[in-house]
C-alpha positions in Angstrom: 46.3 125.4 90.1 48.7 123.1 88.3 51.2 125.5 88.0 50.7 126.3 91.7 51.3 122.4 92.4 54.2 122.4 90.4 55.8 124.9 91.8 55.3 124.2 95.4 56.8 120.3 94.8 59.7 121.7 92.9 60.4 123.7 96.0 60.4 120.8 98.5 63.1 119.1 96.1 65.3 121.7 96.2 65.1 121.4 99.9 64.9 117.7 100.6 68.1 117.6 98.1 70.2 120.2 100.2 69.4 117.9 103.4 71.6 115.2 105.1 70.6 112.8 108.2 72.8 113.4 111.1 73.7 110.5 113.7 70.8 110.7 115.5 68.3 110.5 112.5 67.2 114.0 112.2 67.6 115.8 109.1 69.4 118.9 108.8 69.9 121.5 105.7 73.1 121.9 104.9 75.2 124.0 102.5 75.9 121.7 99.6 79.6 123.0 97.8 79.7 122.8 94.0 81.6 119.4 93.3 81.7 118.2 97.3 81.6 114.4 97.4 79.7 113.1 100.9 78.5 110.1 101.8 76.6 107.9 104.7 78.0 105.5 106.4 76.2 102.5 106.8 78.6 99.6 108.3 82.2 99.6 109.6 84.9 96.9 109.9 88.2 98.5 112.2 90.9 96.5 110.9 94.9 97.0 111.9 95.5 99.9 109.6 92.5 100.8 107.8 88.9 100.9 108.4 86.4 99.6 105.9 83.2 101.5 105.6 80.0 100.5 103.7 78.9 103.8 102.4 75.9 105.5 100.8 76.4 107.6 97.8 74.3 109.2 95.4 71.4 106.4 96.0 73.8 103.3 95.8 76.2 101.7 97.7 79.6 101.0 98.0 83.2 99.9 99.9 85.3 102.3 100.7 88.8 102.3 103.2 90.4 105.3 105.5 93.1 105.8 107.2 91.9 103.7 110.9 89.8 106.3 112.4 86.8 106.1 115.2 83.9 106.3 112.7 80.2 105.0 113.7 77.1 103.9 111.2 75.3 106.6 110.6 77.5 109.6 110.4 77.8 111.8 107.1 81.1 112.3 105.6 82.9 114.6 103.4 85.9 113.2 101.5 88.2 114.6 98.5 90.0 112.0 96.5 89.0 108.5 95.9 90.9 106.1 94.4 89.8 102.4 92.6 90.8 99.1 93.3 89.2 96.2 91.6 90.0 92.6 93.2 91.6 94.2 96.5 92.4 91.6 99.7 92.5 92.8 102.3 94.9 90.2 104.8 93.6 91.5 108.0 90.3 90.9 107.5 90.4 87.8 105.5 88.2 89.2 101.8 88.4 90.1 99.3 86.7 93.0 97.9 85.5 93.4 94.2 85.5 97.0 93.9 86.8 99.1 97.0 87.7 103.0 96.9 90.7 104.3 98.8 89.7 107.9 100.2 92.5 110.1 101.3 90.7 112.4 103.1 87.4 112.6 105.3 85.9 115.1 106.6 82.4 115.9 108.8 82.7 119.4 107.3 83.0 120.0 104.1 86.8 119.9 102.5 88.0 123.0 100.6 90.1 122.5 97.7 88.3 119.9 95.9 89.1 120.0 92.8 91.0 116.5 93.1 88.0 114.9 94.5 85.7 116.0 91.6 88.2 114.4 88.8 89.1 111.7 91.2 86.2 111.1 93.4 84.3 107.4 93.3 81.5 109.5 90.8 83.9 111.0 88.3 87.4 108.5 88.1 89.3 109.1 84.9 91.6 106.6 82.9 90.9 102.8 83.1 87.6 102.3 85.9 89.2 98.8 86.2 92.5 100.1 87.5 94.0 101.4 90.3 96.1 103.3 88.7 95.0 107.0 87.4 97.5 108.5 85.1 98.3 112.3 85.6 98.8 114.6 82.7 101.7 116.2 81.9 102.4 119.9 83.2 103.3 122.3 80.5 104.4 125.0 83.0 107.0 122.2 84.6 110.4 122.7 83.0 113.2 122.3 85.8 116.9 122.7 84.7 119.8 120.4 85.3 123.0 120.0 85.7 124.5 117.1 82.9 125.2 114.8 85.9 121.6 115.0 87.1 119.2 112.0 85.3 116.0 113.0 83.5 112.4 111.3 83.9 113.3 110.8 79.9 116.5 109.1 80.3 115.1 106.4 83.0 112.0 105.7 79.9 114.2 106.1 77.5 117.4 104.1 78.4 115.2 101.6 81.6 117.0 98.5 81.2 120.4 100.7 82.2 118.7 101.8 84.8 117.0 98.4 86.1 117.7 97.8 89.7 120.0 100.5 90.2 119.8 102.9 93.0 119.8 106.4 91.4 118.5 110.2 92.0 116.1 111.9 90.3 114.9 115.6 90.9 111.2 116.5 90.0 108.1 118.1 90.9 105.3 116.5 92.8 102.3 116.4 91.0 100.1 113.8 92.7 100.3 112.2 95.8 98.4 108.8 97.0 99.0 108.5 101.2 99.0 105.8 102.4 97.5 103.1 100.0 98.8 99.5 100.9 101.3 100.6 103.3 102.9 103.6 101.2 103.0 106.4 100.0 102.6 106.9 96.3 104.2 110.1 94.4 104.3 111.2 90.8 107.2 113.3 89.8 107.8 115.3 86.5 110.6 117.3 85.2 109.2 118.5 81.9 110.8 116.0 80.0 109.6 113.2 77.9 110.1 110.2 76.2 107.5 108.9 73.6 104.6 110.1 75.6 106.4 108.9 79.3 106.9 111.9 81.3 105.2 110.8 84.7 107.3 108.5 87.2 105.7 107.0 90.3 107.7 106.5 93.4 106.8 104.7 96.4 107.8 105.7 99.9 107.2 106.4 103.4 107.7 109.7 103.5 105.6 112.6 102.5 105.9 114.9 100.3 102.8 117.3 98.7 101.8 119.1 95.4 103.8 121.8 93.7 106.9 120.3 96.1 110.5 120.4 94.0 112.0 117.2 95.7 114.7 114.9 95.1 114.1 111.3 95.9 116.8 108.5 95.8 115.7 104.8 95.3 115.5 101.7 93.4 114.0 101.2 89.7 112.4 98.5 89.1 110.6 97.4 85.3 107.7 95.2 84.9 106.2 96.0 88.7 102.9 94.3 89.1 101.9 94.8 92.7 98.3 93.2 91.8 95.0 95.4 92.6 95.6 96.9 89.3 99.1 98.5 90.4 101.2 97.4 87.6 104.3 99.9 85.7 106.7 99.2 83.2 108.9 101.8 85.1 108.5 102.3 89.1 110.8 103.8 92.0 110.6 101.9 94.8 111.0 102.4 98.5 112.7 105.5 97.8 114.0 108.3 100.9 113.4 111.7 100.4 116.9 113.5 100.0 115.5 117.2 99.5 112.2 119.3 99.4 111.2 122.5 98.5 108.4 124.3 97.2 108.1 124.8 93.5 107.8 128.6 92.4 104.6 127.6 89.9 101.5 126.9 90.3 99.8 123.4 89.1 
């Protein structure tokens, strides 16, 4: 008879865990992906470029901030990649929030591709949970020639204070991308090169480019960039123009 019990409560988890409440309260099953990230919304502030949503995830919650976007209490969202920012103003609104997540993507359907959510999402962040920053590791399979006039990631680490505040190319391939966080977008670049364990550069910018792209960027390098939120680089490229993109022939 136990055994019976057992078994018929174990059952009604497994189904009460694969449910989610829609908008108007009822609950419906639903599908759960292996590593999907979703969460409820439970209170929205619109401001100019972003809206702010009080989420629930995983029994607790939490700030988050989109893209501007007609979203409404109650709704369930999927989203890939989250990113942290501890001590984050926000100007339009007038707070400050302790800890706020930056999602790049949401989604009332579940979002294919995931990967990046599950090793960035607000559940599984890697490097420093007091940062926004999240370093990315370098690619082995990355190894771009170039010509002797062309710089090297290496060289700008190696050599920064000849490159401080000059205006220079550099040729890489995208291997993270961060859309629209604080009014740009944020790129890493890497060229297979490296110099004492720097091999990664950031670049900010307004346009876009995406993962696996070969581009060529041209901006400003700046040392010492502390842009607050727990943005800070010894080595940054900064509001750079895309000059050329194609796609990589690997796969990251």
């Amino acid at each position: 008879m136990n055994k019976m019990r057992f078994i018929l409560i174990f059952g009604l988890v497994i189904i009460f865990s694969s449910c989610v409440r829609n908008k108007s309260g009822q609950v419906t099953q639903t599908a759960m992906p292996e590593n999907q990230n979703v969460f409820e919304v439970s209170e929205v502030l619109q401001a100019n470029s972003y809206s702010y949503l009080k989420v629930k995830e995983n029994g607790g919650e939490r700030w988050i901030a989109v893209t501007k976007q007609e979203i409404e209490p109650g709704e369930v969202y999927y989203y890939d990649e989250a990113l942290q920012l501890t001590d984050f103003q926000s100007k339009d609104l007038d707070r400050t929030f302790d800890v706020i997540y930056f999602v790049n993507q949401i989604s009332k359907n579940p979002i294919s591709g995931n990967s990046m959510g599950a090793m960035h999402g607000m559940g599984g962040m890697t490097g420093n949970p007091h940062s926004g920053k999240i370093e990315s590791g370098q690619k082995s399979n990355i190894q771009l020639e170039k010509a002797e006039s062309e710089v090297t990631i290496a060289e700008i680490f190696g050599n920064r204070a000849d490159f401080s505040g000059k205006e220079i190319e550099i040729r890489g391939v995208v291997v993270k991308v961060n859309k629209q966080i604080m009014g740009k977008n944020w790129v890493h670049i890497q060229d297979g090169t490296n110099s004492n364990g720097k091999f990664d550069l950031t670049i900010t910018t307004q346009d876009l480019a995406e993962v696996n792209d070969e581009v060529t960027f041209k901006g400003k390098i700046t040392l010492e960039k502390d842009f607050g939120s727990g943005y800070s680089y010894d080595v940054i490229m900064e509001e750079a123009t895309l000059v050329n993109k194609t796609t990589a022939k690997i796969s990251l």
